[in-house]
Structures are given as structure tokens and as C-alpha cells.
C-alpha positions as a printed Julia matrix, in Angstrom:
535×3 Matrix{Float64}:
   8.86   10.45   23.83
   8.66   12.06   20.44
  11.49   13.11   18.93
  11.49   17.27   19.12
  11.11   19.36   16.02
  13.07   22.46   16.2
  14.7    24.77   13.72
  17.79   21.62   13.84
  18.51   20.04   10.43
  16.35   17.32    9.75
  16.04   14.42    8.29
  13.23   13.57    5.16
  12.14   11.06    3.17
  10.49   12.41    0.04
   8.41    9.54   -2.18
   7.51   10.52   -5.76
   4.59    7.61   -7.17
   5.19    6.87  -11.18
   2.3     9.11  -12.34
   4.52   11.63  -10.5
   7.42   10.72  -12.76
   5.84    9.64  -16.26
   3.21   10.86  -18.05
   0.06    8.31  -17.43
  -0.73    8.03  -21.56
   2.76    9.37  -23.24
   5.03    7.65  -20.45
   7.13   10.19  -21.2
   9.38   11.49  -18.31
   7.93   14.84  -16.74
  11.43   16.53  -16.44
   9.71   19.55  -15.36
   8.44   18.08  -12.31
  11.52   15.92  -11.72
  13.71   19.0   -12.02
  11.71   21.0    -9.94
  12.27   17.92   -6.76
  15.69   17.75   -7.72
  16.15   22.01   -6.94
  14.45   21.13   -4.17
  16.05   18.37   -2.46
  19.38   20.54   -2.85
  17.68   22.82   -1.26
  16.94   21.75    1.66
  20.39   19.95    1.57
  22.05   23.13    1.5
  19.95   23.75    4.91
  21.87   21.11    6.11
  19.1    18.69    6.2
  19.49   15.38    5.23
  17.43   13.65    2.2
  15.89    9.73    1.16
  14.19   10.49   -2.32
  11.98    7.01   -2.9
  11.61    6.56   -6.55
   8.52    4.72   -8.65
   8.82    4.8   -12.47
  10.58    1.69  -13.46
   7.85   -0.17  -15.05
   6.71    3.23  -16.49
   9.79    4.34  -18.21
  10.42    0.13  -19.42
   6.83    0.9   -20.97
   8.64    4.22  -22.89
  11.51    2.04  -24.19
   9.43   -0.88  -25.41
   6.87    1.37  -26.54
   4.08   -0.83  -24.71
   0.73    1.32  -24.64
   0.1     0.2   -21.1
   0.74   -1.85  -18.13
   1.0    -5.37  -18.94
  -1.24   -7.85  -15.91
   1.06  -10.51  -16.52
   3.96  -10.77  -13.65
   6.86  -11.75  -16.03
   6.72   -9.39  -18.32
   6.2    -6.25  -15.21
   9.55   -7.51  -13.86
  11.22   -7.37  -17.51
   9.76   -4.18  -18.04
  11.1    -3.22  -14.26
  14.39   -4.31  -15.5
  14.61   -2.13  -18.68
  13.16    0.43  -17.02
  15.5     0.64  -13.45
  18.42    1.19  -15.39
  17.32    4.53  -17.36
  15.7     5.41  -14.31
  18.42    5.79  -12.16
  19.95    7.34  -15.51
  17.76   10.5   -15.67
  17.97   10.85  -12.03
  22.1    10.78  -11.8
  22.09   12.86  -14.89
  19.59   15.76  -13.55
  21.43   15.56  -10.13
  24.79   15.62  -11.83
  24.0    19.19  -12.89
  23.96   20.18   -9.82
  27.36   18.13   -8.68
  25.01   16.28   -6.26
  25.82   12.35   -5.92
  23.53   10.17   -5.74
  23.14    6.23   -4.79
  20.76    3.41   -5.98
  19.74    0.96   -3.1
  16.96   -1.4    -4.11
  14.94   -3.61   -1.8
  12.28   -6.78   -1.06
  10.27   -7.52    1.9
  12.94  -10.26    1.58
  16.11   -8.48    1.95
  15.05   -7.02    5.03
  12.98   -9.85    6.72
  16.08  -11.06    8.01
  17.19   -8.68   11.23
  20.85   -9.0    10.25
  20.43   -7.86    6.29
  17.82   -5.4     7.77
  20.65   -3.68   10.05
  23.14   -3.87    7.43
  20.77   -1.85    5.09
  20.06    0.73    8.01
  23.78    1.03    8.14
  24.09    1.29    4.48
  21.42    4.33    4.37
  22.95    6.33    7.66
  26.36    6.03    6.32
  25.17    7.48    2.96
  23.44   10.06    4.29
  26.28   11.17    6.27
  29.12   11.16    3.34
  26.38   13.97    1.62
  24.95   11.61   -0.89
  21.1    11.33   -1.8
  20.31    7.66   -1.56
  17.15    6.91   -4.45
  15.48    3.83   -2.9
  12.8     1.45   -4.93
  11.44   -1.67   -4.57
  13.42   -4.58   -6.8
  10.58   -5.05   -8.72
  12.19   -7.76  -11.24
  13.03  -10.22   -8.52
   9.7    -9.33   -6.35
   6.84  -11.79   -5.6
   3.48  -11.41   -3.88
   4.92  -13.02   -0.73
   8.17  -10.24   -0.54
   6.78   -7.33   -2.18
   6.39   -4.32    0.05
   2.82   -3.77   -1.87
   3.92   -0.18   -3.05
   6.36    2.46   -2.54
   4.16    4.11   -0.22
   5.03    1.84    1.9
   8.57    1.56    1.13
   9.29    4.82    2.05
   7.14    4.58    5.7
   9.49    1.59    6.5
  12.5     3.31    4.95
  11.72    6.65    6.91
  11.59    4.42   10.56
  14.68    2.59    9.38
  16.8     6.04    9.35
  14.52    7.8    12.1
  13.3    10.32   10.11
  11.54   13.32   11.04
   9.25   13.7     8.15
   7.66   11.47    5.1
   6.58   13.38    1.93
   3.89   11.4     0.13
   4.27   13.5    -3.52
   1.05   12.75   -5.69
  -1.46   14.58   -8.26
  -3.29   15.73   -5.47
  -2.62   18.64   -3.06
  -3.75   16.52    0.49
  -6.23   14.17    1.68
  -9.95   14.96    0.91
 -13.57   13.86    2.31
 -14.22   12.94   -1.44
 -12.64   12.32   -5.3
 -12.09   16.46   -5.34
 -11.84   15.47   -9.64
 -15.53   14.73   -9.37
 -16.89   16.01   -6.42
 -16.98   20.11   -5.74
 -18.37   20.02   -2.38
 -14.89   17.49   -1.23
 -13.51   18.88    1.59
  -9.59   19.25    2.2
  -8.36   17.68    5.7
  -5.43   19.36    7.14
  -4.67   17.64    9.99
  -5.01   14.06   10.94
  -4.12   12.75   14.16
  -5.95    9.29   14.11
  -5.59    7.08   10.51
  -8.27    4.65   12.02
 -10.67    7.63   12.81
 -10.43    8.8     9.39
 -10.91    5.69    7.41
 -14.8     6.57    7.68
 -15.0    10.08    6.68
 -13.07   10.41    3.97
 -12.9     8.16   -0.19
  -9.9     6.07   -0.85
 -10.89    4.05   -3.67
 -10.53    6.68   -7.05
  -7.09    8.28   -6.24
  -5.2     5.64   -8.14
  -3.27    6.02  -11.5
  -3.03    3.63  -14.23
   0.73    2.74  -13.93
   0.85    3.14  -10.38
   0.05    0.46   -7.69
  -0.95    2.28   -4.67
  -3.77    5.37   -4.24
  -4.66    7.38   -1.48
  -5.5     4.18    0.89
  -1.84    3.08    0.32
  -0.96    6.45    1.37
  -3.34    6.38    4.2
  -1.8     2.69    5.49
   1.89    4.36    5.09
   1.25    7.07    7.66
  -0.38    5.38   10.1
   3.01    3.33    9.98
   5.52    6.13    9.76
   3.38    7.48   12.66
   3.31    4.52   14.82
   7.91    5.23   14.67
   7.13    9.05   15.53
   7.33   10.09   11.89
   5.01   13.18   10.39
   3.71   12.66    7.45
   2.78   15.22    4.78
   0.34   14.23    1.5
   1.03   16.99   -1.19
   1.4    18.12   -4.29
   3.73   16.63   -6.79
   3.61   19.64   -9.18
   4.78   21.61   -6.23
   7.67   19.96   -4.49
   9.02   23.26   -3.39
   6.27   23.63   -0.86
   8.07   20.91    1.1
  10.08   23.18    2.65
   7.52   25.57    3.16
   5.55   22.96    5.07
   8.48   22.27    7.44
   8.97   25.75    8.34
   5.04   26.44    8.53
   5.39   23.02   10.79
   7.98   24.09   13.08
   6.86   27.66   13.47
   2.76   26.28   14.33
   3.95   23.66   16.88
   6.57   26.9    18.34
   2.91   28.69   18.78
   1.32   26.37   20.48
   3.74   25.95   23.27
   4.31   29.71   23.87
   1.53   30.39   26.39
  -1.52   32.36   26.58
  -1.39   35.29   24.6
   0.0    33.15   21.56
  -2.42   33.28   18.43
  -4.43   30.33   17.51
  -3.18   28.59   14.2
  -4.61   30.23   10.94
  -6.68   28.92    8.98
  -5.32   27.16    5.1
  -6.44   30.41    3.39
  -9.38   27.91    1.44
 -12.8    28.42    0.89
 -13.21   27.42    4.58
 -11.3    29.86    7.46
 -11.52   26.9     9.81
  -8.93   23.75    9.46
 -10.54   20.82    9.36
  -8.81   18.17   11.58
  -9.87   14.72   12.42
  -8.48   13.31   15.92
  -8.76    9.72   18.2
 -12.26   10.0    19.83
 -11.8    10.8    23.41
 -13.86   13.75   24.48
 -14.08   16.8    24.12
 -11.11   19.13   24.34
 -10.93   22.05   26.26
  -8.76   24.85   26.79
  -8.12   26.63   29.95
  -6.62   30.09   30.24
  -3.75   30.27   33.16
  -4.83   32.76   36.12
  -2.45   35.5    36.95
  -0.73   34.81   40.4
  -0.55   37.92   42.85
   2.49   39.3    43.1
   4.58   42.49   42.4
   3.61   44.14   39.08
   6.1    44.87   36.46
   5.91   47.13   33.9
   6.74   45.66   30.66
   6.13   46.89   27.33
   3.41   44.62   25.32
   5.07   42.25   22.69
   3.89   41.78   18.95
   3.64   38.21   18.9
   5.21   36.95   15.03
   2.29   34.97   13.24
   2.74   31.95   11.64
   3.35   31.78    7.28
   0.67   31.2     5.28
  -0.24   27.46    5.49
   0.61   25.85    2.31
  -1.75   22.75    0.9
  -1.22   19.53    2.21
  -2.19   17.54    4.96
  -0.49   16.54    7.99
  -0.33   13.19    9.65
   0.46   13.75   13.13
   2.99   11.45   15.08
   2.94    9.48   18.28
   3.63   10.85   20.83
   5.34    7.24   22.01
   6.75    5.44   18.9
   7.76    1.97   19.27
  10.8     1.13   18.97
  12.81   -0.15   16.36
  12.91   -4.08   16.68
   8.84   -3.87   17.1
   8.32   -1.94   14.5
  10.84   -4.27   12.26
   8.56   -6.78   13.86
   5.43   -4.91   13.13
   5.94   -4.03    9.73
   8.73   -5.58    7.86
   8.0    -9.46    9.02
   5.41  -11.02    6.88
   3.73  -13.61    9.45
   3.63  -17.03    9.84
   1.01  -17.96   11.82
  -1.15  -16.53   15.04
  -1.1   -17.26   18.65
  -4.56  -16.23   20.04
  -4.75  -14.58   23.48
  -7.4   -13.74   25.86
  -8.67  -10.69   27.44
  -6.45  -10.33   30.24
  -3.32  -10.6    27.73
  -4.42   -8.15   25.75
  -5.25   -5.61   28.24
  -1.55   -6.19   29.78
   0.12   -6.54   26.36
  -1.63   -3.0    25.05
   0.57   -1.44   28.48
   3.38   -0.02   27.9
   5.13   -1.14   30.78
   4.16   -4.64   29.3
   7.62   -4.46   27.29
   5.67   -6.1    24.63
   6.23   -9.98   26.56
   3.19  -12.6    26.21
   2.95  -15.55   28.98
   2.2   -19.09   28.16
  -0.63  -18.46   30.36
  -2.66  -15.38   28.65
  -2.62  -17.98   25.5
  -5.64  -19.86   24.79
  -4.75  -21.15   21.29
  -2.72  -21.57   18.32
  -3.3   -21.24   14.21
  -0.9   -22.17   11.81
   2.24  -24.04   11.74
   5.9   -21.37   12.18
   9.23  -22.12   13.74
  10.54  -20.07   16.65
  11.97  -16.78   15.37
   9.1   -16.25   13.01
   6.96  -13.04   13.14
   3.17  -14.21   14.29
  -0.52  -12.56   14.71
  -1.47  -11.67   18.1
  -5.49  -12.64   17.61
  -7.96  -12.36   19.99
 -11.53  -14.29   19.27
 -14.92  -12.87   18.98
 -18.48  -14.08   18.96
 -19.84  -13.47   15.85
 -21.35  -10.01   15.26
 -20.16   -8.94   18.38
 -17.79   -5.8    18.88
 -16.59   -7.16   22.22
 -14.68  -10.11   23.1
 -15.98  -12.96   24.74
 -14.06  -13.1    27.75
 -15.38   -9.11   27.8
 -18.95  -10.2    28.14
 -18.31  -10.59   32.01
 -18.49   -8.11   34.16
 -15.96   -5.44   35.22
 -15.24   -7.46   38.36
 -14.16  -10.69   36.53
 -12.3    -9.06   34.04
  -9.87   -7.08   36.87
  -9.44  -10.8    37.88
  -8.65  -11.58   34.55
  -6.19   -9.28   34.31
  -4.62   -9.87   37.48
  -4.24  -13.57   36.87
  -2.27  -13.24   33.83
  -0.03  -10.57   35.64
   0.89  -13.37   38.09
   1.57  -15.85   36.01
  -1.21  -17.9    36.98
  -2.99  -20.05   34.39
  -7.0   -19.24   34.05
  -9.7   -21.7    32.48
 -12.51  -20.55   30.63
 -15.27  -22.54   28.43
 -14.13  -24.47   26.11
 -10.65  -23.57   26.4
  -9.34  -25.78   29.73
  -5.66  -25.03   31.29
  -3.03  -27.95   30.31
  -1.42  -29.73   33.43
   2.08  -30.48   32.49
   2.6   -33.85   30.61
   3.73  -36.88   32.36
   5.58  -37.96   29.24
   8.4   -35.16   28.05
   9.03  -34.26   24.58
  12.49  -32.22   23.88
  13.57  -29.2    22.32
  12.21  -28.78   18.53
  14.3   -26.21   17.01
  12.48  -26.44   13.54
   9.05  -27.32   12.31
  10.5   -30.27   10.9
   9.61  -33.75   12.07
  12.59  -35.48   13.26
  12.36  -39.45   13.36
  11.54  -41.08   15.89
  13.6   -42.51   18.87
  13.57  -44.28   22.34
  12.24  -43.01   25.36
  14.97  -42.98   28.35
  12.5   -44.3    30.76
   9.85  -46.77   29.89
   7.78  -45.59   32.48
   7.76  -41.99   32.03
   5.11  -41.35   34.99
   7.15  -42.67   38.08
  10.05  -40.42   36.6
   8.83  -36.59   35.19
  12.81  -35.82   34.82
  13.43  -33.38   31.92
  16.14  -35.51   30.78
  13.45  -37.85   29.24
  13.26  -37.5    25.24
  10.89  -38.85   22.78
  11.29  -37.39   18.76
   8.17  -37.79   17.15
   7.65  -38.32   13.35
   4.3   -37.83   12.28
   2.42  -34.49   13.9
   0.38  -35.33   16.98
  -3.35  -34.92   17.07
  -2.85  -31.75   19.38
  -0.78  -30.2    15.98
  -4.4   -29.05   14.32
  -5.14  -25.84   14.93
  -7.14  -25.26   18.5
 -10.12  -24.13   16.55
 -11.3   -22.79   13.3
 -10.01  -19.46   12.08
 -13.85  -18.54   11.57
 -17.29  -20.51   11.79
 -21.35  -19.96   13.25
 -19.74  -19.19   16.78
 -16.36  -17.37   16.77
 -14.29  -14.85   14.46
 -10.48  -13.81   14.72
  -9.0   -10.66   14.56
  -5.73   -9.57   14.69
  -4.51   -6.79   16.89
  -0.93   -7.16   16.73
   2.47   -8.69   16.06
   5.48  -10.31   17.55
   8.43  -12.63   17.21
   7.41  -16.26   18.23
   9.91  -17.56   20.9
   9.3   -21.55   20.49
   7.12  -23.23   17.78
   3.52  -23.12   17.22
   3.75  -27.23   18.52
   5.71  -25.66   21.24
   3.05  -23.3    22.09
   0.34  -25.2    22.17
   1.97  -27.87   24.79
   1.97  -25.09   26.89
  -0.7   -22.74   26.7
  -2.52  -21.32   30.08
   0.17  -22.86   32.2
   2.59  -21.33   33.99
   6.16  -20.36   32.61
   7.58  -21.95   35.44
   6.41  -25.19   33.64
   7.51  -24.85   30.81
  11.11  -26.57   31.66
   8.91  -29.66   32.92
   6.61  -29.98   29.84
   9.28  -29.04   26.62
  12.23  -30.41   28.38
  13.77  -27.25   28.17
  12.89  -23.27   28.58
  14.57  -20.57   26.51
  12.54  -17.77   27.61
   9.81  -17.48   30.49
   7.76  -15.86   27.49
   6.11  -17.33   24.35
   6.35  -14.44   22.44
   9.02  -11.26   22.7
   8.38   -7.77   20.99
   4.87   -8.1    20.72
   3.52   -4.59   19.09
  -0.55   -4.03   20.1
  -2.13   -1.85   17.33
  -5.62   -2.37   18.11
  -6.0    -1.76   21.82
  -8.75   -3.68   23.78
């Protein structure tokens, strides 16, 4: 369940973008603005809430010191500007914060640092045991040492996996605009503020991503729309708003906390106000799945009592921004590491039935060798892959969802027992007469005698035979696109053998999986897989 918002001290992440930080032409610092976050993050301290500021600007405040005009496109010279720059950053910061005898603590991170689930846990302890000494951690991306393949992509981002590392309760995305919009609201009168958003998918279509950006910065309002659909997906809320009004933050916790208190008192409650805009109605943009109705509770007979009528409280005034809703059932923290913080190897591709029982909660996130019907890529076991599933082309369905509803409740109920299924073009592997060991790596090892000459008379999974040059079943199983078939991805999870592995036992049973590897770690391929895009 999600986690409950009462009038309890929270916990907030709070991410400020560069253009927040620096002036986009001057690169000077906006000390204004910065002061104003800093009053308010010891604000809300002193409400005994607890605060992650995440912190842009290196690059942009390097740019000051070199006196650069702008933004150089070559990677070398960002990271040596990122290196100038980090140090006076966390300068200003310590020295506005210092005013205010408020410590604070510089934690920088990679994709990299945290890919590994040990490093990852250390910097989760790291954070929580800041947080509870009373210091404001600043966290930003190590932008000197970072690479394409390890870079988090922006701080927006950052701070949605930084806000599921320490559980927060809410993400503040700080930018030049006041909330999400249905267009550029610079160029466009008629753009239309969205208050509440409950599906990130559903409003992809409806609203314009693609002008929000800065010069200096790297993200925009689609890197803002990508970081709370994550920070939703670990029960986080997430608030776009104003930069030149950080004091509203708290404002928009209490308005929060005192709309969600409405809405569970009963009938008689009001309805939630509207933002106070041009428009008296909020506009709010949900999962399609009906319409909603509301039904008024009937009054039960029974003895009357006379009872004086109560005034109920309304709600503050609703200050700009827009809300990104949470789950209701966020996943939990080693899928969403999985999920989010793994940069994938390769993809296993699954079929129908899999994916129905895999998008289940119940599932516990475990795929069979038998709901597997191919393999792209090479990875080692412990590697994050793709969960894919394959459709025709220019199709919306999947393939094995062309049948009818009949079929596919057999499909389902076949990979729920374990039972390996063929389809076209995709027959189920018998388990090999000749055995092949353990392969802990991806790494060829050379080549050695077979126990048994005759490995057919004797299946025993004591026979070995090492391999040094990839066999022809090591190519992927088919294409990753062509005239016939596309892949998408609809999810994640942590590969239990090798793709090799894998593909020796794909649509069998897991029972033979001891008789065809030699050996059997786990009855499942793949552990803590995370469905995003149900079936």
C-alpha cells in the first residue's frame, strides 16, 4: 500500500535545474532565488521534516569562472568545466546555508556507483544516516567522470531515483515554469495548466514537451515528465513548480495533506476548489478506465439524534503547480533498483501467457524457462535485462493475442504450471542428450573432455563439455526487427543464468533445467522482474 500522508514530518527531495541556479546568458548565480530555497528548506526543517536538495549548476558556474559564453558540445571540456564548476558550487551553497548554521553535505553520483547493489545500499545508508544527524545532503551527478553509458541523463532523474532510494514522500521538480501545460505557455495563450496527473503515459498525448528546455540545462519538461512516472512507480508525489517561488513548497504540502483529509471525510465534505485560474474547474488527466462515478451513502433507519450542524474547514487556496499522483502499490525497492538504476544488457523475450502472469502481482516478479520464447543479446547472470514481447508489424496486439480468448486462458494456464507450450516458429527444446556445465561468465572457457564418450546411453549431470568458440544456437533467436516482427520492451529484471544459458532452456520445464545445464540455481530464469507496460 501507499505510504499515508498525514500532518507527520516528512520527507522531500527538492531538485533545482541550472537555469534555476545561473542566469542562462550572464551565468551569474541567482542568489535571490537560491536564498529564497535555502529559507525554505530550513523551513520546513524546522517542521521537523527532513530535506534532499539535488543541485544542477556545475557546468554553469565552470562557464562563469572561465568566462566561456556558452556550453561547449565537446565531452572533455563539459567535464573540466564540471570540475571547476562543482567546487564553487558546493561553495555558494555551504556559504548561504552557513548563515543560517545549517550543515550541509556533498554526495556525488554515476549510474555507475550505484549499478552495483552493494555500493547502491551503502549510498542509501550514507543519505538516511545524514538525514538523521540534521544535515542537508546536496546531491549531483559526477559529471567530470560521467559517460553516456553511466550518466543518469539529467538531474531530473537523479533526484526520482534519489527520492525512492530514501523513501520519500514528495519530489519537487523546481523550474521557470509554474506546472505542466497542454502547450509552450511562452508562446501559446490559449495553454492550459494541468493540475493533477494520475497517469504519465495518458498524458504524453495531450500535452508539448519539446520547448521547455534551457540552454545550459540537459533535461526539459519530458525529463521531468519521465522522472515522475518513476518516483511514482516507488509511491512518491511529485510536484512541477515554480523556481522563483520555492516557498510555495510548503504551501503545496499542506494544501496536499488538507485536499486528500477532504476527500476521505464523507458525504457532506466539500469538493476540492478549483486553482483560482482563469478556469474554476481543475483540469486532471487520469489512466483510461471508465467513467467515474460517485455515489452518495443512504441514511440507515435508526434512532435520530439531535446534533448541531458542523462548519466543515475548506481547503487553502491551491497554489500553482501540478501534482503527479502516486501508486497506490509501489514496487519495491530491489525492482525498482532493478527497474531504474541497472542499465541493461540484453532482452529475454516472453510470450503472452508470461506476460499476463508476470504483470500479477502475486507473480512476485519470477519468469519460467517455459513462458520464454527467445533471447537477444549476449549478458552474464546477474545482469539487468529487457523483458520484450514480439509484435507483428503494425499491429497493437501481440501475436500470440491474435487467438481467441479461449486459447489465450490456456496460454496462461500453461505457463502457470510450468508446462512448456509450442507455437509457430518458436518449437519447445527437449532436453539435450549431451550436457554442458555451469557457465558462470560470458566468457568462453577452453575446451575439454567429455566424461562419457557416449553421452546418449548416460544423460548423468555429471557429464561436462567446455566449449570454446560460441555455438550456432549463441545468435540471437531472431532479429530485433524486420518485414514480420517488432520488439518492445515492457519491463525489467535481473537475469538468473546467461543469455547461452537461457536459450538452452527456453519453453521447457524448470524441472529440466538440472538435466540440460548440469546444474540449477534457481527454478526461474529471471528474479525481480518489474512489468511497466501491462498486456
Amino acid at each position: 500500500m501507499a505510504r499515508a500522508r498525514t500532518c507527520m514530518p516528512c520527507t522531500i527531495v527538492i531538485k533545482l535545474g541550472t537555469s534555476s541556479i545561473v542566469h542562462e546568458t550572464t551565468h551569474q548565480p541567482l542568489l535571490s532565488t537560491l536564498s529564497a530555497v535555502v529559507e525554505t528548506v530550513l523551513k520546513l526543517r524546522s517542521l521537523g521534516h527532513k530535506v534532499v536538495l539535488v543541485s544542477s549548476g556545475a557546468i554553469g558556474v565552470g562557464l562563469k569562472r572561465m568566462e566561456i559564453p556558452s556550453r561547449p558540445k565537446v565531452l572533455s571540456k563539459s567535464q573540466a568545466l564540471a570540475a571547476i564548476g562543482q567546487g564553487r558550487l558546493i561553495a555558494l551553497w555551504d556559504s548561504l546555508f552557513s548563515h543560517l548554521g545549517q550543515p550541509i553535505a556533498q554526495i556525488l553520483l554515476t549510474r555507475g556507483d550505484i549499478s552495483d547493489r552493494t555500493r547502491y545500499l551503502n549510498a542509501v545508508n550514507t543519505l538516511t544516516e545524514l538525514l538523521s544527524m540534521g544535515v542537508v545532503p546536496i546531491v549531483n551527478e559526477n559529471d567530470t567522470i560521467s559517460v553516456s553509458e553511466i550518466k543518469f541523463g539529467d538531474n531530473d532523474t537523479l533526484s526520482a531515483i534519489t527520492s525512492g532510494m530514501i523513501h520519500a514522500d514528495y519530489l519537487f521538480l523546481l523550474t521557470d515554469v509554474d506546472g505542466l501545460y497542454t502547450a509552450n505557455p511562452r508562446k501559446d495563450p490559449n495553454a492550459q495548466a494541468i493540475e493533477v496527473v494520475d497517469s504519465v503515459q495518458a498524458i504524453r498525448s495531450q500535452v508539448s514537451t519539446k520547448t521547455l528546455g534551457s540552454h545550459l540545462g540537459t533535461g526539459g519538461m519530458e525529463s521531468k515528465l519521465i522522472a515522475a512516472e518513476i518516483a511514482a512507480e516507488v509511491g512518491v508525489a511529485t510536484a512541477i513548480c515554480s523556481s522563483k517561488h520555492p516557498e510555495r513548497i510548503l504551501d503545496i504540502i499542506n494544501y496536499d495533506k488538507a485536499t486528500r483529509v477532504a476527500s476521505h471525510s464523507g458525504p457532506g465534505t466539500p469538493r476540492e476548489p478549483g486553482s483560482g485560474r482563469s478556469s474554476p474547474t481543475p483540469l486532471r488527466v487520469s489512466t483510461p478506465s471508465g467513467p467515474s462515478s460517485t455515489t452518495s451513502e443512504e441514511t440507515t433507519p435508526g434512532p435520530r439524534t439531535l446534533s448541531l450542524p458542523s462548519i466543515p474547514t475548506p481547503p487553502p487556496e491551491r497554489p500553482p503547480h501540478t501534482l503527479f499522483t502516486p501508486s497506490a502499490t509501489p514496487m519495491r525497492d530491489l525492482k525498482s533498483w532493478t527497474s531504474h538504476t541497472l542499465w541493461p544488457a540484453g532482452s529475454v523475450v516472453i510470450d503472452a501467457g508470461a506476460h499476463t502472469v508476470l504483470s500479477r502481482r502475486e507473480s512476485g516478479g519470477r519468469l519460467l524457462p517455459a513462458g520464454v520464447v527467445g533471447v537477444i543479446g549476449t549478458f552474464a547472470s546477474g545482469q539487468a535485462v529487457r523483458i520484450v514481447i514480439r509484435r507483428r508489424t503494425g499491429m497493437t496486439q501481440e501475436p500470440e493475442q491474435i487467438t481467441t480468448i479461449s486459447t489465450s486462458s490456456t496460454i496462461k494456464r500453461t505457463y502457470a504450471t510450468d508446462s512448456p507450450m509450442s507455437e509457430p516458429g518458436t518449437p519447445a527444446i527437449q532436453p539435450a542428450a549431451s550436457l554442458t556445465s555451469s557457465i558462470s561468465t560470458i566468457e568462453h572457457l577452453p575446451r575439454a573432455m567429455s566424461i562419457d564418450s557416449n553421452p546418449v546411453s548416460n544423460p548423468s549431470p555429471l557429464v561436462t563439455t567446455w566449449e570454446d568458440e560460441p555455438r550456432a544456437d549463441d545468435r540471437d533467436d531472431f532479429p530485433t526487427s524486420g518485414a514480420d516482427w517488432e520488439i518492445f520492451e515492457v519491463g525489467r529484471g535481473l537475469a538468473n543464468y546467461n543469455s547461452a544459458q537461457i536459450k538452452r532452456v527456453k519453453g521447457t520445464k524448470s524441472s529440466n533445467i538440472p538435466h540440460v545445464l548440469g546444474y540449477a540455481d534457481s527454478e526461474y530464469v529471471v528474479e525481480n522482474v518489474t512489468i511497466r507496460i501491462p498486456p
